[in-house]
Backbone as a printed PyTorch tensor [residue, N CA C, xyz], in Angstrom:
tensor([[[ 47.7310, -42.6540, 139.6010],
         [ 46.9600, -41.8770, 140.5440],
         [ 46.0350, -40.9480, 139.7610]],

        [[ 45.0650, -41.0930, 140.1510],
         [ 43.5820, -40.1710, 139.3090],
         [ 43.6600, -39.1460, 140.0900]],

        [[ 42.9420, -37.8610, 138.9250],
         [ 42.5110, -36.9310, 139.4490],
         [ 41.8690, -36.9480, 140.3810]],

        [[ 40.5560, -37.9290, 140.5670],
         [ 39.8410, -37.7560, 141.9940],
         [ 40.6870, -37.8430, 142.9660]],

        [[ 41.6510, -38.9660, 143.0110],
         [ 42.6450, -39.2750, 144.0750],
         [ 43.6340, -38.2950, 144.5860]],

        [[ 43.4880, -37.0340, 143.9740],
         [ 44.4150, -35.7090, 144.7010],
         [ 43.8270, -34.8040, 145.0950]],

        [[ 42.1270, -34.9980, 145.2400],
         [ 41.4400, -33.9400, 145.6980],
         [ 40.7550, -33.4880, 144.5980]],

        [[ 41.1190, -33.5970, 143.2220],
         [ 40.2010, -32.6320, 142.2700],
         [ 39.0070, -33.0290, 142.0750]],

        [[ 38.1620, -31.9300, 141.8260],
         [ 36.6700, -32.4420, 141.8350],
         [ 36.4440, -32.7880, 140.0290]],

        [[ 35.7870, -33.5440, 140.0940],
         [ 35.0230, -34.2580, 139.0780],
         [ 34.9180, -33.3750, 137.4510]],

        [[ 34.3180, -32.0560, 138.1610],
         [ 34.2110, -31.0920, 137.2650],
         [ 34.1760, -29.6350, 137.7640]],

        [[ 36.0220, -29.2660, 137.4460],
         [ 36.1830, -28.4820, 138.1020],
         [ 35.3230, -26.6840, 137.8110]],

        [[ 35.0650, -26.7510, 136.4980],
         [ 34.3720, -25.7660, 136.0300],
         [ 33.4610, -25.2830, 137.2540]],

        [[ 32.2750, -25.8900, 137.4300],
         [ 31.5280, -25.8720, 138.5520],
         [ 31.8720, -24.9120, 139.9210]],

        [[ 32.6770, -25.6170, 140.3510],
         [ 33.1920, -24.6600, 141.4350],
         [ 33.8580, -23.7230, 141.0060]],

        [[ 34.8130, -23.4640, 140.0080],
         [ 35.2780, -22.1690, 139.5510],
         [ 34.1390, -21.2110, 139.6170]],

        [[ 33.2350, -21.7600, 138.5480],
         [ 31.5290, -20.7890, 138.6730],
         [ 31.0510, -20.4900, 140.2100]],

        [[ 30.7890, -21.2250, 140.9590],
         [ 30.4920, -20.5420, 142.5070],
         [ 31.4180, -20.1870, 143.3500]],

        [[ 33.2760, -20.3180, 142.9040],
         [ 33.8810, -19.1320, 143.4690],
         [ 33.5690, -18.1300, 143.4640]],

        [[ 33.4880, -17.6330, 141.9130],
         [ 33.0480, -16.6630, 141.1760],
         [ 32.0030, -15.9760, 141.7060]],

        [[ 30.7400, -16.3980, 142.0400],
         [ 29.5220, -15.6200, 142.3260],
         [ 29.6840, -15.4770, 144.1770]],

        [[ 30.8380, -16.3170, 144.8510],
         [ 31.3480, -15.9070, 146.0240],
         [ 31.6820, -14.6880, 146.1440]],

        [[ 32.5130, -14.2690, 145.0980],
         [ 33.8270, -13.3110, 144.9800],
         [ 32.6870, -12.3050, 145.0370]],

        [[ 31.9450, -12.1790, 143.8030],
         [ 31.1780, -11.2180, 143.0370],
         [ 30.2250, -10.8670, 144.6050]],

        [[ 29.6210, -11.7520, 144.8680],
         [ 29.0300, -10.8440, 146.6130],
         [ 29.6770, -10.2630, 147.7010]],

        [[ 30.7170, -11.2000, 147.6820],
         [ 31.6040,  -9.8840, 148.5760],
         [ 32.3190,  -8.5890, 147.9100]],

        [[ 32.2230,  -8.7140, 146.9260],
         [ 32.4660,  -7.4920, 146.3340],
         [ 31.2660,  -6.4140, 146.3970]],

        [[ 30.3460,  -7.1300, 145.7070],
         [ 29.0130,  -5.7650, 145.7520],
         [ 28.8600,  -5.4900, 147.1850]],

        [[ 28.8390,  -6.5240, 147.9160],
         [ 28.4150,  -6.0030, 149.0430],
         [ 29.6160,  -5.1490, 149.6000]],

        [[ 30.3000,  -5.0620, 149.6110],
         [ 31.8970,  -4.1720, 150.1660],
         [ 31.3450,  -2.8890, 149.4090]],

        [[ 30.9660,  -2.9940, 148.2250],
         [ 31.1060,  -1.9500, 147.1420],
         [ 29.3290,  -0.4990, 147.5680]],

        [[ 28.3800,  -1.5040, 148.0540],
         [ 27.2980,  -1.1870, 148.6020],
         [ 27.9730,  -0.1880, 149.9190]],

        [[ 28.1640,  -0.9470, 150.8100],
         [ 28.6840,  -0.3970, 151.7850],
         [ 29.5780,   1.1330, 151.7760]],

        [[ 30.5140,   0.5060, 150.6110],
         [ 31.2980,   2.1870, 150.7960],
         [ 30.5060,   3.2060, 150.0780]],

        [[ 29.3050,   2.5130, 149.4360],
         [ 29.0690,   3.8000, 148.3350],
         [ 27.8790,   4.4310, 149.5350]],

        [[ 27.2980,   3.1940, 150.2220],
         [ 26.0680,   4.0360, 151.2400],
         [ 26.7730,   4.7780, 152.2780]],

        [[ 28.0370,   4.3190, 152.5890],
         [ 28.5450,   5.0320, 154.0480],
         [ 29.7840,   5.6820, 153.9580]],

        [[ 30.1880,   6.4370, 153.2070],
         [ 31.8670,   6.6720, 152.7850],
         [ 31.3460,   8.1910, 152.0520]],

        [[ 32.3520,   8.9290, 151.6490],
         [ 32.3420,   9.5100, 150.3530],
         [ 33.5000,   9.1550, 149.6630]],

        [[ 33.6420,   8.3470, 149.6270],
         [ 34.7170,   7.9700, 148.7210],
         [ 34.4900,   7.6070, 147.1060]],

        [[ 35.3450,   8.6310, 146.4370],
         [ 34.8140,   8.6670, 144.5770],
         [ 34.9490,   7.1150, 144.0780]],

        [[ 34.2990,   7.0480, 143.2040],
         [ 33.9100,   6.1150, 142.1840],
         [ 35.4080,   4.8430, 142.3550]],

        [[ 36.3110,   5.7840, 141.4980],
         [ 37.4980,   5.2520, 141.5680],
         [ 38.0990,   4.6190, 142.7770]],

        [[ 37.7150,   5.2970, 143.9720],
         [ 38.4790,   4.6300, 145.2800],
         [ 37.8800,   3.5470, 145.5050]],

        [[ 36.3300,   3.1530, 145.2740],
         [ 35.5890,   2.4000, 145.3870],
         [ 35.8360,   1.1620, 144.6040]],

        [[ 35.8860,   1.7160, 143.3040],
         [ 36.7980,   0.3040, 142.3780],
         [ 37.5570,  -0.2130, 142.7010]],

        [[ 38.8960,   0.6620, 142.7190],
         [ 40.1060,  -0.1860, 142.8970],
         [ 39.7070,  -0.8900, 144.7320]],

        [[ 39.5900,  -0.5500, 145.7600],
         [ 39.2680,  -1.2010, 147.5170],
         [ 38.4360,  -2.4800, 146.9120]],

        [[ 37.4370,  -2.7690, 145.8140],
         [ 36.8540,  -4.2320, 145.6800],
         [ 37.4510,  -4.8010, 144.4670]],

        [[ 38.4610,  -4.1810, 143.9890],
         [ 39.2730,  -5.3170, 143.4530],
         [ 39.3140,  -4.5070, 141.5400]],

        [[ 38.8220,  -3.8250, 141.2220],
         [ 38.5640,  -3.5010, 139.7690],
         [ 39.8800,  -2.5240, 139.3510]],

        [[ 40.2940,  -2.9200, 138.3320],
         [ 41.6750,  -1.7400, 137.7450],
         [ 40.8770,  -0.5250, 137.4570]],

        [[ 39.6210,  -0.4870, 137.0570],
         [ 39.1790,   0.7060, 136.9480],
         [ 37.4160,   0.9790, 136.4020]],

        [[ 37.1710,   1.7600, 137.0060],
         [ 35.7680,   2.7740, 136.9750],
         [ 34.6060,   2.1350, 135.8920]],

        [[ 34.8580,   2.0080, 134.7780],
         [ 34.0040,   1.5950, 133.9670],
         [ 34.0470,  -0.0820, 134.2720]],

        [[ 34.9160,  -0.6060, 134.4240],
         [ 34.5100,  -2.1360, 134.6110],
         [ 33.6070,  -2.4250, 136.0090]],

        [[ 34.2220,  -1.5830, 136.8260],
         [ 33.1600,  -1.2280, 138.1900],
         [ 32.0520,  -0.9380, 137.5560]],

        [[ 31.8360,  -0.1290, 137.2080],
         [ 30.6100,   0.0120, 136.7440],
         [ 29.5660,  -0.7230, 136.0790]],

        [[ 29.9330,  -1.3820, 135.2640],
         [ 29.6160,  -2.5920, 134.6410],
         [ 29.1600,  -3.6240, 135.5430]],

        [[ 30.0270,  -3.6350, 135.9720],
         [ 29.3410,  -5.1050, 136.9650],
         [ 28.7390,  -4.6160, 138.4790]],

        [[ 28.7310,  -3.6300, 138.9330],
         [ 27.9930,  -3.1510, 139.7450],
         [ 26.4410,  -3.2360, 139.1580]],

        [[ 26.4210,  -2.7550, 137.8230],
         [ 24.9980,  -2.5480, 137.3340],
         [ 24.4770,  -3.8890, 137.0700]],

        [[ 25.0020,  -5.0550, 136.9790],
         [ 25.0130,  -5.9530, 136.3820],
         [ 24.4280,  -6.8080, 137.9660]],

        [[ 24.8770,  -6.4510, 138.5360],
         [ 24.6630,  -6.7780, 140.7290],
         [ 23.7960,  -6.5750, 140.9990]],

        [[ 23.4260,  -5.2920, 141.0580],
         [ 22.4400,  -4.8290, 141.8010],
         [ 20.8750,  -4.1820, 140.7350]],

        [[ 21.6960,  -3.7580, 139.4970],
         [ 20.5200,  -3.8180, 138.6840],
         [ 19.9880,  -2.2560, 138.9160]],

        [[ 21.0020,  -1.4750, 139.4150],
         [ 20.9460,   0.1290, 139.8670],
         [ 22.2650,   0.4150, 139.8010]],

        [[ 22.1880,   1.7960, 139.1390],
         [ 23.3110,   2.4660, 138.6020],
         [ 23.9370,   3.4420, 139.7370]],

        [[ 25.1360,   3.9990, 139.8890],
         [ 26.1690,   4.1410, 141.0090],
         [ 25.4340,   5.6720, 141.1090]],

        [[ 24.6780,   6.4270, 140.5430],
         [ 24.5910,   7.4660, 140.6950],
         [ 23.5010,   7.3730, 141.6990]],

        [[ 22.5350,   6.5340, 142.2450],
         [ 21.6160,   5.9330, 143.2380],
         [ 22.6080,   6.0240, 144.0430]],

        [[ 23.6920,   6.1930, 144.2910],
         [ 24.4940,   6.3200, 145.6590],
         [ 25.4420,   7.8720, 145.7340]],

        [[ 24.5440,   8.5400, 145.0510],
         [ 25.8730,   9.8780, 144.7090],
         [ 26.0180,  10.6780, 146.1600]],

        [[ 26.5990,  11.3010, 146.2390],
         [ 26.9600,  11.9240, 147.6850],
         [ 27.1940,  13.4900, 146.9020]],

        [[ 26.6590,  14.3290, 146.8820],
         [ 27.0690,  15.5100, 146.9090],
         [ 28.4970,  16.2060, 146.3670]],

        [[ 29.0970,  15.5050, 147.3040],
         [ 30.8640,  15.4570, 147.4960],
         [ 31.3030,  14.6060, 146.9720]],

        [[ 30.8840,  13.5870, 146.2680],
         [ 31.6330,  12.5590, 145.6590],
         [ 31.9830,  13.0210, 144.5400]],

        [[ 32.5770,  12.8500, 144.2120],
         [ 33.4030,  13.2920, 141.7860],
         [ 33.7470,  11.8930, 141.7090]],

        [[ 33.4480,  11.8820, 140.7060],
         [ 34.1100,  10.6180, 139.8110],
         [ 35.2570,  10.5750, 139.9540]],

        [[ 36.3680,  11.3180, 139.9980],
         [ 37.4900,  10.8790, 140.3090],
         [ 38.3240,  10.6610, 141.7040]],

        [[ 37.5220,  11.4640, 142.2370],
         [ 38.1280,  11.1930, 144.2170],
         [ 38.5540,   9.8410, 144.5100]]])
């Protein structure tokens, strides 16, 4: 019995890669959302879309949208809230 014959695709790499850029939009976009409509700090924001922590958020937020988290600062927000 072949791999094709259990469902696996051809080359699974591929779709791993457009899980991936699945994942990665519902994340920014979740991550957009709380930073435009929330005050919720940096950190709360990371960990709710999935990140162990702040600088890797950060990273790939900038890496998303191509604008840095302080374009969403709130007054009331701290980095650590």
């Amino acid at each position: 019995m072949g791999a094709r014959s259990l469902g696996i695709p051809a080359h699974p790499a591929k779709h791993v890669g457009k899980c991936r850029k699945v994942v990665d939009r519902m994340r920014r976009s979740l991550a957009t959302e709380l930073l435009e409509n929330t005050h919720m700090g940096i950190e709360q924001v990371a960990a709710r879309v999935g990140f162990a922590d702040a600088t890797s958020f950060r990273k790939a937020f900038k890496k998303w949208t191509n604008r840095s988290l302080s374009d969403f600062s709130h007054p009331e927000r701290s980095e650590r809230s």
